[in-house]
N, C-alpha and C positions, 0 to 999 in steps of 0.2 A: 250174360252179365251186362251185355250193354243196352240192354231193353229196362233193364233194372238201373241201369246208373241211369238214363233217362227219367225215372220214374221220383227216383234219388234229387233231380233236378227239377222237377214240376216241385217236389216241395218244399225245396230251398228256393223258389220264387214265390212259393207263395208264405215264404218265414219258417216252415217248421223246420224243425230235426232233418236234413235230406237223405232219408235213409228209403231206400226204393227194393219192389220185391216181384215178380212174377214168377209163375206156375204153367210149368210144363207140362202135355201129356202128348205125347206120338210124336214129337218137332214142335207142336202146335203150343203158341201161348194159353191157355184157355182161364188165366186170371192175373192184374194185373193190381199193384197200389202203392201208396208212398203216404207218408205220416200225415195225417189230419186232424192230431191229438189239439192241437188250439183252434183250426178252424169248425172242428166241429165238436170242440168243450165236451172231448171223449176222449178217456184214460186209454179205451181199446184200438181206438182209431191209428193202430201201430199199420206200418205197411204191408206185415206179412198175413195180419188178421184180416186188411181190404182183398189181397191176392187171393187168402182161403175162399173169403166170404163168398168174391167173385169166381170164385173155381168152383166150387160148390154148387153154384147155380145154375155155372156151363154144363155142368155134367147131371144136373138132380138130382143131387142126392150131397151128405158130409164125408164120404171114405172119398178121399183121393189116392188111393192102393194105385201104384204104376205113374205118379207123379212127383216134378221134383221142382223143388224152390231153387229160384237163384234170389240172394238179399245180397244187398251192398255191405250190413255191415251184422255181425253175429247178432242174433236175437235176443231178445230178454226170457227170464223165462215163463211171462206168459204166455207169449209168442211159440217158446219151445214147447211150452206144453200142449198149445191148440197144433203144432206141426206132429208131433206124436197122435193126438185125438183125431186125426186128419187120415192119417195113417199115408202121409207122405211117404216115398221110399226113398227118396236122394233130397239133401240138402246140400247147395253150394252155398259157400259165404265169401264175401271179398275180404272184410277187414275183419280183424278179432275187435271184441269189447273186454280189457279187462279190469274193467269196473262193474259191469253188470253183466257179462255175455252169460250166456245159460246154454250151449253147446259148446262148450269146453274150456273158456276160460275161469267163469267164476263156480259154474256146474256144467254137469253134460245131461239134462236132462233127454233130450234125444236116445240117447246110447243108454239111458238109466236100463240095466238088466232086470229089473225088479216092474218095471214095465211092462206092456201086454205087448209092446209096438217098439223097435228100435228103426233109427233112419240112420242108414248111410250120410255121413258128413265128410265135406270137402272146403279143405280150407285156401286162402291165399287167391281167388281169383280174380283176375283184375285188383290185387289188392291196393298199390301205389294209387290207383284211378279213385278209389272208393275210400280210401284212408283221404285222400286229397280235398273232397269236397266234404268231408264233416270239417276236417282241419281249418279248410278256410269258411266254413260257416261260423263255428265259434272262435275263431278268430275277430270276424267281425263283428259278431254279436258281443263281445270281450270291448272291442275299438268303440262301438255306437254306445253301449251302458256308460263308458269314460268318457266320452263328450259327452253324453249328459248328466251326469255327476258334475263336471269341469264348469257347464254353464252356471249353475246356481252364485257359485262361485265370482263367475266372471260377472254377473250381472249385480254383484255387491259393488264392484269396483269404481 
């Protein structure tokens, strides 16, 4: 998980969402990403879709059968749905979403039985760490929109 709150952090410096995601197989990382939904004016560009993409290609081929996600924060569930078509076998997550999660807060698409493919899901890792830096992203992103609201304002005066 701390390869993943790294990942979390590359894109909170570069302004996105800092949600960060890598993919396991034997010990080894072999796919790594974090949100590039505004830098690259792509709905998909979510971190766990950069990790598959990028796993995908370490291995050649789309089953990653015998691989596991670690994401800093619960997935949406397009995300949950390409981790099933993936055919991941473990998901760790650090924080829940529940406003949008789709592994078990607002659905569990993962576990869906009606499904060809269930993943093991684990929750709560490093969760305090990965709750933390969404918190204080939109925090700030909350403080920087009020000062510039506040300006228009101040420049009547």
């Amino acid at each position: 998980m701390l390869e993943a709150l790294k990942e979390a952090q590359k894109a909170r410096d570069l302004g996105e969402v800092p949600i960060g995601a890598v993919i396991v197989r034997d010990g080894c990382i072999i796919g790594r990403g974090h949100n590039l939904t505004e830098s690259a004016k792509d709905p998909t560009a979510h971190a766990e879709m950069q990790a598959i993409r990028q796993a995908a290609a370490a291995l050649g081929g789309w089953r990653l059968s015998g691989c596991e996600m670690y994401v800093t924060a619960e997935p949406c569930a397009m995300c949950a749905g390409a981790i099933v078509w993936a055919r991941l076998a473990r998901l760790y997550i650090g924080t829940m979403d529940p406003k949008a999660g789709a592994c078990g807060s607002v659905f569990n698409i993962p576990q869906e039985e009606r499904l060809n493919h269930q993943v093991e899901i684990h929750t709560g890792l490093m969760e305090d760490e990965c709750a933390r830096i969404l918190k204080d992203f939109f925090r700030a992103l909350r403080n920087t929109k009020k000062t510039k609201e506040q300006k228009p304002e101040d420049a009547k005066q």
